[in-house]
C-alpha positions as CSV (number, residue, x, y, z in Angstrom):
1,X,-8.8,11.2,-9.4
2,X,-5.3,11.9,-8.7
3,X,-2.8,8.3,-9.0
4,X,0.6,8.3,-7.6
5,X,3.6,6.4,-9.2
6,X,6.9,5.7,-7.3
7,X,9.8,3.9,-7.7
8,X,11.6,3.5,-3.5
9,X,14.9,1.6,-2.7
10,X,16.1,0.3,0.3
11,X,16.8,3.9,2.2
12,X,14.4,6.4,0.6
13,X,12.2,6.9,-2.5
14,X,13.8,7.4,-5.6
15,X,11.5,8.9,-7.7
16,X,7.7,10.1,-7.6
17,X,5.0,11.7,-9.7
18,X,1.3,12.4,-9.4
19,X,-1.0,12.3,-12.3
20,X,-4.7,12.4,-13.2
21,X,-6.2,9.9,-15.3
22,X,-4.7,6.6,-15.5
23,X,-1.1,4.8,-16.3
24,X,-0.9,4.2,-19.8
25,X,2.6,4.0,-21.7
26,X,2.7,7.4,-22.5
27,X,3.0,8.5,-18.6
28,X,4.6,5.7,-18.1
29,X,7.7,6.7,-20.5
30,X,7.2,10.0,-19.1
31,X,8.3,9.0,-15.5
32,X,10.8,6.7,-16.4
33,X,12.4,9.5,-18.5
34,X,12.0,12.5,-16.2
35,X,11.8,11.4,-12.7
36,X,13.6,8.0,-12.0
37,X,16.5,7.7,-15.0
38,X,18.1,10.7,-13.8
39,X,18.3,9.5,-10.1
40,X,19.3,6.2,-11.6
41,X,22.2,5.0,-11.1
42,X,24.8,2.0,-12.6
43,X,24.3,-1.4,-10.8
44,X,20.8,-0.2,-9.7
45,X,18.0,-2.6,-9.6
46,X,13.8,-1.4,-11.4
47,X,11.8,-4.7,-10.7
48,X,8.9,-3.8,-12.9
49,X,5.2,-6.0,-12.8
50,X,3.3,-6.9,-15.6
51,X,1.6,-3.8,-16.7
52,X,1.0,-3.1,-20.0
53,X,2.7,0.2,-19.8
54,X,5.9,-1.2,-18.5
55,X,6.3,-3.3,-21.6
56,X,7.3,0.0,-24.3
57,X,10.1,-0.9,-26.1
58,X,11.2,2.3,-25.2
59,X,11.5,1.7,-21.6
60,X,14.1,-1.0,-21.1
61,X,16.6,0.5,-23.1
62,X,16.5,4.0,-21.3
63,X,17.1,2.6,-18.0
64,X,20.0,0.4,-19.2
65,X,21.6,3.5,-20.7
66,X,22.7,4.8,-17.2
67,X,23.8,1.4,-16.1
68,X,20.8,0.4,-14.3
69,X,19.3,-3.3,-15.0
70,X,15.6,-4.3,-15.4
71,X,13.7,-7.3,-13.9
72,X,10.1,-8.0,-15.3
73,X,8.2,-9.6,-12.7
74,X,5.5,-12.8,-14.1
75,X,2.3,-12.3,-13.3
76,X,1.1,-12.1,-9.6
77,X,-1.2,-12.8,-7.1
78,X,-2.8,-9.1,-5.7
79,X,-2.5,-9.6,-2.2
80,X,1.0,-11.4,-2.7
81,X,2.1,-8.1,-4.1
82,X,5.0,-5.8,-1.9
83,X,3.7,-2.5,-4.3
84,X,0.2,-2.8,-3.4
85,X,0.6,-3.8,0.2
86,X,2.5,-0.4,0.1
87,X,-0.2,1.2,-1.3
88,X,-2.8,0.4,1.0
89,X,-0.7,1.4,4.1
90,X,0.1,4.5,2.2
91,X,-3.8,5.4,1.7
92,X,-4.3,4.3,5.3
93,X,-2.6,7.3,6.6
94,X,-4.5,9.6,4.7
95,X,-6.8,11.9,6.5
């Protein structure tokens, strides 16, 4: 199965990547290093949930580095969640 992780703003999205298998903290560093610090940028904004993967001591620390500041979301509610309601529309409009 092919998973799709994105990080969007206000105007567009910022960074993307398909994988198969599932997130883990090694893909995880992997996108946050090659797809979404580099179009990072200072004053920016990653809002990150509760996933284990997110929590890498590694991960805070590169986004930081380009001025960028984290937010670590508590846990949540499913259907309360902005990411997944995105991600149902998204596989709505798949043929």
């Amino acid at each position: 199965m092919t998973y799709l992780i994105a990080a969007i703003s206000i105007n567009k999205v910022v960074a993307l990547m398909t994988m198969n298998g599932s997130m883990d903290g090694i893909a995880f560093e992997l996108f946050v290093e090659k797809f979404l610090v580099p179009h990072l940028w200072s004053g920016a904004v990653v809002v990150m949930d509760n996933l284990s993967a997110h929590k890498l001591d590694s991960i805070v620390p590169m986004i930081e580095a380009v001025g960028a500041k984290v937010i670590c979301l508590q846990r949540f509610r499913l259907l309360c969640n902005t990411v997944f309601l995105l991600v149902l529309s998204y596989q709505s409009f798949q043929i």
